[in-house]
C-alpha positions in Angstrom: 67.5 -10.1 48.9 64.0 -11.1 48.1 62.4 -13.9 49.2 60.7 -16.3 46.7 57.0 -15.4 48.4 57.4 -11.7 48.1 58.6 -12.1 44.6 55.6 -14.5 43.8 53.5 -11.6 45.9 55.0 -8.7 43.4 54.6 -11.0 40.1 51.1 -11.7 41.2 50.3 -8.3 42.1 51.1 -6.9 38.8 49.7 -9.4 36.9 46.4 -8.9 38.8 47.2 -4.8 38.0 47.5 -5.2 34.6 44.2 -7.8 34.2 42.6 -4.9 35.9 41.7 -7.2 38.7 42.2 -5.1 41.6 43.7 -1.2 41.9 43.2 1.7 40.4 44.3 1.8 36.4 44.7 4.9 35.0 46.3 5.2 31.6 48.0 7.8 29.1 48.8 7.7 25.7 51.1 10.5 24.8 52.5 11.8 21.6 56.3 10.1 20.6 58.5 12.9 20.9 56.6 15.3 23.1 56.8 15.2 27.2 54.5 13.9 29.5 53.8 14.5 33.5 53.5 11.0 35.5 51.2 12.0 39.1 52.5 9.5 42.1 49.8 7.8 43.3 50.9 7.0 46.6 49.2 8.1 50.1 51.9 9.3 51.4 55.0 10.4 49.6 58.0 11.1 51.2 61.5 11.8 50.4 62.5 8.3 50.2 59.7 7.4 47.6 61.0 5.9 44.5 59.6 5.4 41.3 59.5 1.8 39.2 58.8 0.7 36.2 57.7 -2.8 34.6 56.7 -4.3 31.3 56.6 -7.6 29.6 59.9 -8.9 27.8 58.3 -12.1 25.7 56.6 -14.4 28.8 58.6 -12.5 31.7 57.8 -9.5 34.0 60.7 -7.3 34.2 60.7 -4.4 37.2 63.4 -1.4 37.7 63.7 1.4 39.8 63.3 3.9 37.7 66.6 6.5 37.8 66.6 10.7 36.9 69.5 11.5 35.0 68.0 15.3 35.3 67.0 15.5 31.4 65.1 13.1 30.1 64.0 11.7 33.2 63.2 14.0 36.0 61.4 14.0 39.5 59.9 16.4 41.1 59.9 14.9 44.9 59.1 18.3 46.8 56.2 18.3 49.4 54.9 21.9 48.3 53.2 20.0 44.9 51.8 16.5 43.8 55.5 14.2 43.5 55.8 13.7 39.5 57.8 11.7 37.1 58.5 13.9 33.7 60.3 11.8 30.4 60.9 14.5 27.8 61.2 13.1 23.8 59.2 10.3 24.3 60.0 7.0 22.8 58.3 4.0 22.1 60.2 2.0 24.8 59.0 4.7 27.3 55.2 2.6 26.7 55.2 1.0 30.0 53.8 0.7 33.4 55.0 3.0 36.1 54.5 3.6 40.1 56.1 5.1 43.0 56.5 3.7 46.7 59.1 3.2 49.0 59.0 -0.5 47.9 58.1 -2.5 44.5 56.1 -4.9 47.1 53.1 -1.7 47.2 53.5 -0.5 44.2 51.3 -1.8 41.6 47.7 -1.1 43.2 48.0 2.4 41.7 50.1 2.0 38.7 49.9 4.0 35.2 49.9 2.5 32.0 51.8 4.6 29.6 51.4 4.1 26.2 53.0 6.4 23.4 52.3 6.9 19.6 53.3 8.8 16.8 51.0 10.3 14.5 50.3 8.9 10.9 48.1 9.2 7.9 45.4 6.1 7.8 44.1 5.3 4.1 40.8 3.7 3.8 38.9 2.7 0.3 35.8 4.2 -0.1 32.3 3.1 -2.2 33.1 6.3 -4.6 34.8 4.1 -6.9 38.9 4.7 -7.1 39.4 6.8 -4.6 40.5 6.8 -1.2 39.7 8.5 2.1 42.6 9.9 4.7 42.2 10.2 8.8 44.8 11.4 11.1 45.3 9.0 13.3 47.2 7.4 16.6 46.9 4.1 17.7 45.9 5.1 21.6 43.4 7.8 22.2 45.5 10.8 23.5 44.9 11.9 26.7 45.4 15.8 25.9 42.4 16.5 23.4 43.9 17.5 20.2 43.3 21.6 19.7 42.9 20.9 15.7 44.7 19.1 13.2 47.1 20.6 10.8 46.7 18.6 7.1 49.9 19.2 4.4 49.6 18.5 0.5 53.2 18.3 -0.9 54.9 19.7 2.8 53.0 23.2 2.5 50.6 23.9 4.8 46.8 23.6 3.5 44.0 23.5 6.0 43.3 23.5 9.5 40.3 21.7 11.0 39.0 20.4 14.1 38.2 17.3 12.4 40.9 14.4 12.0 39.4 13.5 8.6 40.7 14.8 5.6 37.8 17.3 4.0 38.0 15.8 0.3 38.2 12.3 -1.0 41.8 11.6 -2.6 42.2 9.9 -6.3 45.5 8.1 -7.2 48.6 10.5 -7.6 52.3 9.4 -6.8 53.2 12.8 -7.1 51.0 14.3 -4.6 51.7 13.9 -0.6 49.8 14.6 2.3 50.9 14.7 6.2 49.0 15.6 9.3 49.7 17.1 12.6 48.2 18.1 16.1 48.1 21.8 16.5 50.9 22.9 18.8 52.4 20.0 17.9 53.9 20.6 14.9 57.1 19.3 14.8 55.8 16.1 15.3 54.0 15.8 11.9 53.0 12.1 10.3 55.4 10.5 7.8 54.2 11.7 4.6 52.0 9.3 2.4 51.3 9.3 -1.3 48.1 7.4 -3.0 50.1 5.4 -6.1 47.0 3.8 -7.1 43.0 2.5 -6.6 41.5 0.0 -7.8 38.2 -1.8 -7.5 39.6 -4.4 -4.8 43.0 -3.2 -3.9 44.8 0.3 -2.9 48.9 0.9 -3.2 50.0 3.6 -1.1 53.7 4.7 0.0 54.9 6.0 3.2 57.9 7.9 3.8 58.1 5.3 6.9 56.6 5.3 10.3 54.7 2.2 12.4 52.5 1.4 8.9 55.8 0.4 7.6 56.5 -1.7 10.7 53.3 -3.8 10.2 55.3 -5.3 7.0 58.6 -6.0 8.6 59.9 -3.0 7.4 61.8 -0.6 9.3 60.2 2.4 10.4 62.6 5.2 9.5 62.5 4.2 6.0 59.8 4.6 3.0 58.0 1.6 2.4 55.1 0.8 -0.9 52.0 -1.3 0.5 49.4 -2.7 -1.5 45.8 -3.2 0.9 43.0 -4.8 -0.2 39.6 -2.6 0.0 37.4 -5.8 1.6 38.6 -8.7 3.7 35.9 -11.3 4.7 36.9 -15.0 6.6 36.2 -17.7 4.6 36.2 -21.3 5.7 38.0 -24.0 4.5 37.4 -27.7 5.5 39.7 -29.7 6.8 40.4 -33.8 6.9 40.5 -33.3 10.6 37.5 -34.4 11.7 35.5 -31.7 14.0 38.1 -28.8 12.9 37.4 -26.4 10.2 40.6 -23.9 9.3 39.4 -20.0 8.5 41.0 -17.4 6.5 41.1 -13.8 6.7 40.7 -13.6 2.4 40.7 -10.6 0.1 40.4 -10.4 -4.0 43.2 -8.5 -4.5 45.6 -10.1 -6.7 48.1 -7.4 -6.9 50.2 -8.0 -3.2 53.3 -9.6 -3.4 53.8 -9.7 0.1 50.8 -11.2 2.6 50.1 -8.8 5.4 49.5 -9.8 8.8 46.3 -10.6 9.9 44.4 -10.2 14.0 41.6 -12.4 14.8 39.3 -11.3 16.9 36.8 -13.9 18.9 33.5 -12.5 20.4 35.1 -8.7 19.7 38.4 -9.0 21.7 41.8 -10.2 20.4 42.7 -13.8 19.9 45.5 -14.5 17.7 47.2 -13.4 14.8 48.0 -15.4 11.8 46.9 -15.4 8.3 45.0 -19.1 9.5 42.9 -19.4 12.6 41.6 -23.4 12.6 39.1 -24.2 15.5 36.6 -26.3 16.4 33.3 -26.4 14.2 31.3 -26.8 17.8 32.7 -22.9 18.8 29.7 -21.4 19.6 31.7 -17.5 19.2 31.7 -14.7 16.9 35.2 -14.6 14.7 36.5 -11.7 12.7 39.5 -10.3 11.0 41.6 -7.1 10.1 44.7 -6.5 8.3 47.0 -5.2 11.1 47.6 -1.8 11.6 44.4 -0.8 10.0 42.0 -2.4 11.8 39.1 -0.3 10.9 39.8 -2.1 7.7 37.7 -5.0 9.0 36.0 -8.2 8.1 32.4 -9.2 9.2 31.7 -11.2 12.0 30.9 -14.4 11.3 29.6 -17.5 13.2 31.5 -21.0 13.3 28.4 -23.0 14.3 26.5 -21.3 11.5 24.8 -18.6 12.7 24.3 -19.9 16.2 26.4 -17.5 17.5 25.8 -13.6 18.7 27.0 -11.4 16.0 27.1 -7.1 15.2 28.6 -5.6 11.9 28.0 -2.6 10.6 27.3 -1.9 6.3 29.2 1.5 6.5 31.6 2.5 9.2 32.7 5.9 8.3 30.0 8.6 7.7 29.9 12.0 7.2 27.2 14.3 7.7 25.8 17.8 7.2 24.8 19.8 10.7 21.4 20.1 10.9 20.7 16.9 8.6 20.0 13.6 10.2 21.6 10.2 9.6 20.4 7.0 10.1 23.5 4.5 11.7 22.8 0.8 11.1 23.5 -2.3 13.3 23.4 -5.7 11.2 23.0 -9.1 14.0 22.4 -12.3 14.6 21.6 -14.5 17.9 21.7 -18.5 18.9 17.9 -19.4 18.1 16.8 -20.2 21.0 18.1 -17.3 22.9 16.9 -13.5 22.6 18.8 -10.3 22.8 17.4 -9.1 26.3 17.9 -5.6 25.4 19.4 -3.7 22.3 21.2 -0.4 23.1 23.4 2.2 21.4 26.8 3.6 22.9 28.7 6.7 22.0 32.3 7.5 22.3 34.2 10.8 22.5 35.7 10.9 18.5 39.3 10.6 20.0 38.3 7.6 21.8 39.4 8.7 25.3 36.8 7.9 28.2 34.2 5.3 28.5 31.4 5.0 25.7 28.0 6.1 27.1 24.2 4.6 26.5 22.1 6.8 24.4 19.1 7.4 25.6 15.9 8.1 23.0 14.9 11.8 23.0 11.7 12.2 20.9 12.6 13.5 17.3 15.9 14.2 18.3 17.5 10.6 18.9 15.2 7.3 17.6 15.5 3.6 18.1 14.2 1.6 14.9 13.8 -1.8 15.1 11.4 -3.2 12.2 13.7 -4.6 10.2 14.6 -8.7 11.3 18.0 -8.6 13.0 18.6 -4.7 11.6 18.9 -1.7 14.1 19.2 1.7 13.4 20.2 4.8 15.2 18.4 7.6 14.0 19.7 11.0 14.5 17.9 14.3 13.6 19.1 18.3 13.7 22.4 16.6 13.6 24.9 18.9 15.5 28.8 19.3 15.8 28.7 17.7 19.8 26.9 14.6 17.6 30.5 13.8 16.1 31.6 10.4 17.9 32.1 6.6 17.3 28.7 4.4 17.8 28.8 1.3 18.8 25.4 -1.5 18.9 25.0 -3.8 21.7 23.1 -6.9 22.5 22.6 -7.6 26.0 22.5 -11.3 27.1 21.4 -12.4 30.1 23.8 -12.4 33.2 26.3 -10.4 30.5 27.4 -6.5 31.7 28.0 -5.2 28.3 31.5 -4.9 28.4 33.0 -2.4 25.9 34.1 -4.1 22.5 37.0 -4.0 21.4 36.0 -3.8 17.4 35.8 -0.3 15.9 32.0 0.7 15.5 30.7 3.9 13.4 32.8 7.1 13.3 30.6 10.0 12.4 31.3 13.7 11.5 29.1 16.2 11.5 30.1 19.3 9.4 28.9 22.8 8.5 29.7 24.6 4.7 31.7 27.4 4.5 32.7 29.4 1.4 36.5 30.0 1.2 38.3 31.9 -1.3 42.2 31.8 -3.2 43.1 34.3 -3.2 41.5 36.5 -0.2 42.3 39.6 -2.1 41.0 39.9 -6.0 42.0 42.2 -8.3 40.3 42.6 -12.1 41.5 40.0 -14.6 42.7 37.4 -12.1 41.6 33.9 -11.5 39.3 33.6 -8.2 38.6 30.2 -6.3 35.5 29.9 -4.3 35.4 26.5 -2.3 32.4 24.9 -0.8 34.2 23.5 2.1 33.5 21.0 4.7 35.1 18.7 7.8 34.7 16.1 6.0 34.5 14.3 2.2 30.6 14.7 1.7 29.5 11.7 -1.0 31.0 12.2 -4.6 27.2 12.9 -6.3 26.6 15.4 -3.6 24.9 18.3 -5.9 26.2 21.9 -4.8 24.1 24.7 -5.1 25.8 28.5 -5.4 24.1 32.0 -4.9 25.4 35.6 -5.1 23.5 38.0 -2.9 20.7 35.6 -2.2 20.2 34.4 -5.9 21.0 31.1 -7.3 24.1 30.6 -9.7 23.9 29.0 -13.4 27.1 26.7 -12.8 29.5 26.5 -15.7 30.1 22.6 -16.5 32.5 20.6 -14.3 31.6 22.9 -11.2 30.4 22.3 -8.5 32.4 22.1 -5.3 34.5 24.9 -6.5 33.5 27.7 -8.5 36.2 29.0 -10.9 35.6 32.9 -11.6 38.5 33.5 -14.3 38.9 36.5 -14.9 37.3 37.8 -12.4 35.2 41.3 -13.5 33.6 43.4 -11.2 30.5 42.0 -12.1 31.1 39.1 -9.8 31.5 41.0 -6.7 29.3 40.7 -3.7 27.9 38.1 -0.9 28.4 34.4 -1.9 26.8 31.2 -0.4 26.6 27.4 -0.8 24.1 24.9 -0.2 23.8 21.1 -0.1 20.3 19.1 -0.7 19.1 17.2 2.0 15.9 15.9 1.9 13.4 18.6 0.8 15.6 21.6 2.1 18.9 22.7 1.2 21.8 23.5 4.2 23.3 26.6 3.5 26.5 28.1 4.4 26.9 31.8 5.6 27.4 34.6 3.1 31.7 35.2 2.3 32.2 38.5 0.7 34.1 38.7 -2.7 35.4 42.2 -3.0 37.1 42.9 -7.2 39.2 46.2 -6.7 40.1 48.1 -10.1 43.2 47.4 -11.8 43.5 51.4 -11.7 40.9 53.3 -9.6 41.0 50.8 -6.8 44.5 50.0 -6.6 45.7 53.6 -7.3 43.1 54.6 -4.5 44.8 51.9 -2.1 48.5 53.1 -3.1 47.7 56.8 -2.2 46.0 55.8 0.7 49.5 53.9 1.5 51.5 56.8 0.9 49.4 59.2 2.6 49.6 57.3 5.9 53.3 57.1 5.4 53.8 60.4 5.0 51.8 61.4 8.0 54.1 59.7 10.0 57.4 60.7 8.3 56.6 64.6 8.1 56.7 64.9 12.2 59.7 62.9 12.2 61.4 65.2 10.0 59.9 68.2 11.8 61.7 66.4 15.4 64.4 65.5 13.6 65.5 69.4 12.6 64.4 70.5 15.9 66.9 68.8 17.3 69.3 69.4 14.3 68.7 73.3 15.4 69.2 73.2 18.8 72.6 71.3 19.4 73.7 74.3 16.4 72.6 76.4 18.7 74.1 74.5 22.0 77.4 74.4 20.4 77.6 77.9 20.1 79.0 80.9 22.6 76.1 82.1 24.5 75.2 85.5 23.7 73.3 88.1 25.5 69.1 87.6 24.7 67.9 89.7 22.6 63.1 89.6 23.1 62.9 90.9 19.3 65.2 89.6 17.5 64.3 85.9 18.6 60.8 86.7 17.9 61.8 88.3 13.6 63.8 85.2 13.7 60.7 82.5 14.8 58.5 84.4 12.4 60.5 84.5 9.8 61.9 80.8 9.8 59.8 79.0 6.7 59.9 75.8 9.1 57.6 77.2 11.5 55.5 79.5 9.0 54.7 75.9 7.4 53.5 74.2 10.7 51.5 76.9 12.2 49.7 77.2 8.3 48.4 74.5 9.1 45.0 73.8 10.5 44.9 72.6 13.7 42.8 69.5 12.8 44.7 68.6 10.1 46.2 65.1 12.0 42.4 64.3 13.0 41.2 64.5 9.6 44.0 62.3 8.1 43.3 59.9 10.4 39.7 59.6 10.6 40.4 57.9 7.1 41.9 55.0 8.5 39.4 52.6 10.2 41.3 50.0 12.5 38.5 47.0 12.6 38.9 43.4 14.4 37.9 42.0 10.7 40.8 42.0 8.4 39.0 42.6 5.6 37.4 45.4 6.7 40.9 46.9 7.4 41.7 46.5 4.3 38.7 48.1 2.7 38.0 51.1 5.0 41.0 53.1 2.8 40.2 51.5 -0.3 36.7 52.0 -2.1 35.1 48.7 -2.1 33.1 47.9 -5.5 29.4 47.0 -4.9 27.5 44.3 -6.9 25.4 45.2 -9.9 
């Protein structure tokens, strides 16, 4: 039994553990549903290690020793590998802190924080007016590096990216669903979610259930209709109370029935959550607010003391931007008067949020500190590239203060290229043709395309512009297309696609015989083999009779079979196949048997 001081001594120990006091942390997040590999920590395992697990039930620590039950839960305890603790289909209860030891009393200096999440579709309003942007999300950074996500319109498959944010910007549809997943992963796709409707200061959307739905109260495995507001902001609201001033997390949408739950944050970290925060009007802190779940859905910091407080916020927190472009990231903040920042710095953070956020140093023309404007910084970034994709964050240093990392979502930026996609791949005369400007990410809704063919600008029809709708499709329009975006006093182009009209005759007949031809190349020996063998068990299955030299060889020369074969010249299979043309490129499989029809 344990005594009351080594139970103080494990209590302790954890607590210190999880304040990251002392030990070394390590933690995973790890998709719901999928299975994830737990290394011991301990110096030196043995047979009679064990592993434990703890977590928080209310204001109490509770600790087990963790059992296998040889599915789920497995160990793997040999001393040929690294001792590990496997939990296949991962559930939200797994989201807890594990070790191994011989006793709970060492355990917690090397402990691992597991955390799981499922996947879901984030909706955020956007300054295009009604419509809405989407972003695949989780609410840990996973620890495996997603390969690519997989995005889903109506449960068919439609795109894959290596972007989490959805390429277009959505308007209101009921009708219309979309769903994420992770690439190799796809069985554990996000709950779909439909838009229902935008409008200037609120957004409803519907989810076919997941942890959005929890948020509200609601259960998770069924659908649930939320109304967000597009802006929150705190306002302050005085009280009788002398020396107290009471702060709401406010919106202006009018059109929830049901108040969402709020998280205050005080000088960037977590304080409380509530729709109310009252606190003293002598607070010299930052205070903030976000409607839970979506926290990138955030208010402004604001001061209590009025303005004598340190403060960052950021005018646009999602941007998207063309490679090779640049972009200029601004930091809004404020400072007690009669302190100064002693240094202003930017960070940036790996897009999935996994590691520690890194100081940007300035690299001439490439990456820029400007700091002109009173209590504005920005971040300029030129020759943007795809490794430029990452959340940045603005920090003042104060003196004696280590810059810990904040807690409040800074700037996610994604840096995209154009590429020209076509529906269908393969066009035929008289059909209807989609070319696509496509990108990683929903450029800005005035962004003017511009489209060439071989090299030579396009007169767009009206209402064009993204796409370009060739319908019908002649064979006029074949040849190299390309897109460009303006951006500055040069236009981003995308590399050439090749649109490729075959004949509704010519072509197509050409393709057919090309088909047939091939087959019958292949079925003609088969025949050949097949009465050869035909032939000879005849001939097996007669008595054997004496050999007789010329009458076998009248017989071979006279046999139409043989007098067919040996007509033939001997290059005859070469010059078949020579005709087919087996490329890597698909497309040029496809064409090297079937003309291809040049542009005019």
């Amino acid at each position: 039994m344990k005594t009351v001081a080594e139970a103080g001594y494990v209590l302790m120990g954890f607590i210190l553990y999880l304040s990251g006091v002392y030990g070394q942390t390590k933690t995973i997040c790890a998709l719901k549903g999928s299975s994830v590999d737990l290394p011991c920590a301990a110096k030196n395992p043995t047979s009679s290690t064990k592993w434990f697990a703890a977590h928080w039930n209310g204001s109490m620590i509770v600790q087990n020793e963790l059992p296998a039950d040889g599915n789920r839960v497995t160990y793997n305890m040999s001393e040929e590998s690294q001792p590990t603790l496997r939990i296949n289909d991962l559930r939200e209860s797994d989201g807890r802190s594990y070790c191994c030891e011989e006793s709970v009393k060492l355990c917690w200096q090397n402990a691992i924080q597991l955390n799981v999440s499922d996947l879901q579709v984030m909706v955020f309003p956007t300054t295009e007016g009604q419509s809405v942007t989407l972003m695949c999300s989780t609410s840990c950074p996973l620890t495996e590096n997603p390969a690519a996500y997989i995005w889903y319109r109506n449960r068919e498959f439609l795109y894959e990216d290596w972007s989490p944010w959805y390429q277009e910007l959505v308007n209101s549809d009921e009708t219309v669903t979309y769903s994420c997943a992770i690439k190799g992963y796809e069985d554990l796709r996000a709950p779909n979610v439909s838009v229902d409707s935008v409008t200037s200061t609120c957004f409803k959307v519907t989810y076919a259930g997941g942890r959005m739905c929890s948020h509200w109260k609601k259960s998770e495995d069924e659908p649930c209709s939320i109304t967000y507001p597009s802006e929150v902001f705190v306002q302050p609201i005085p009280i009788e109370t002398l020396g107290r001033v009471t702060l709401t997390c406010s919106t202006n949408c009018t059109l929830t029935t049901t108040q969402p739950a709020y998280t205050w944050y005080r000088n960037r970290c977590k304080y409380f959550e509530s729709h109310h925060l009252v606190c003293r009007t002598s607070l010299n802190a930052s205070i903030s607010c976000a409607v839970k779940g979506l926290e990138q859905l955030h208010s402004a910091e604001v001061c209590v003391a009025d303005k004598n407080c340190w403060t960052v916020n950021y005018p646009n927190r999602r941007i998207c931007a063309l490679k090779s472009s640049s972009v200029n990231i601004l930091g809004q903040y404020s400072h007690p008067k009669d302190q100064q920042p002693k240094s202003k710095s930017w960070y940036k953070k790996s897009i999935s949020g996994e590691g520690q956020a890194k100081k940007l140093k300035e690299i001439p023309r490439r990456v820029e500190y400007r700091d002109k404007v009173k209590n504005h910084h920005s971040l300029w970034l030129n020759n943007l590239q795809q490794t430029d994709s990452a959340e940045y964050t603005f920090r003042l240093q104060k003196d004696n203060d280590e810059c810990k990392s904040p807690e409040l979502p800074g700037v996610t930026l994604i840096v995209t290229d154009l590429k020209v996609k076509l529906h269908p791949e393969v066009v035929t005369e008289g059909q209807r043709v989609t070319l696509t400007c496509s990108t990683s990410c929903p450029l800005s809704g005035d962004t003017t395309y511009i489209w060439f063919l071989n090299g030579q600008p396009l007169t767009l029809p009206e209402n064009q512009s993204k796409q370009l709708v060739l319908d019908p499709v002649n064979r006029q329009h074949a040849g190299y297309y390309s897109c460009a975006v303006e951006s500055g006093k040069r236009n981003i182009s995308s590399t050439d696609k090749a649109l490729t009209v075959l004949r509704i005759t010519g072509d197509l007949m050409l393709a057919a015989a090309a088909g047939a031809g091939a087959a019958l190349l292949v079925i003609i020996p088969l025949t050949v083999l097949c009465c050869i063998r035909i032939r000879r068990r005849k001939t097996s299955s007669k008595p054997p009779r004496p050999p007789r030299a010329s009458q076998n060889k009248d017989q071979l020369n006279s046999s139409p079979l043989y007098e067919n074969i040996s007509a033939q010249p001997k290059e005859q299979d070469d010059h078949h196949y020579s005709r087919l043309v087996f490329s890597r490129n698909h497309t040029e499989d496809l064409y090297s048997t079937i003309e291809s029809v040049s542009s005019r």
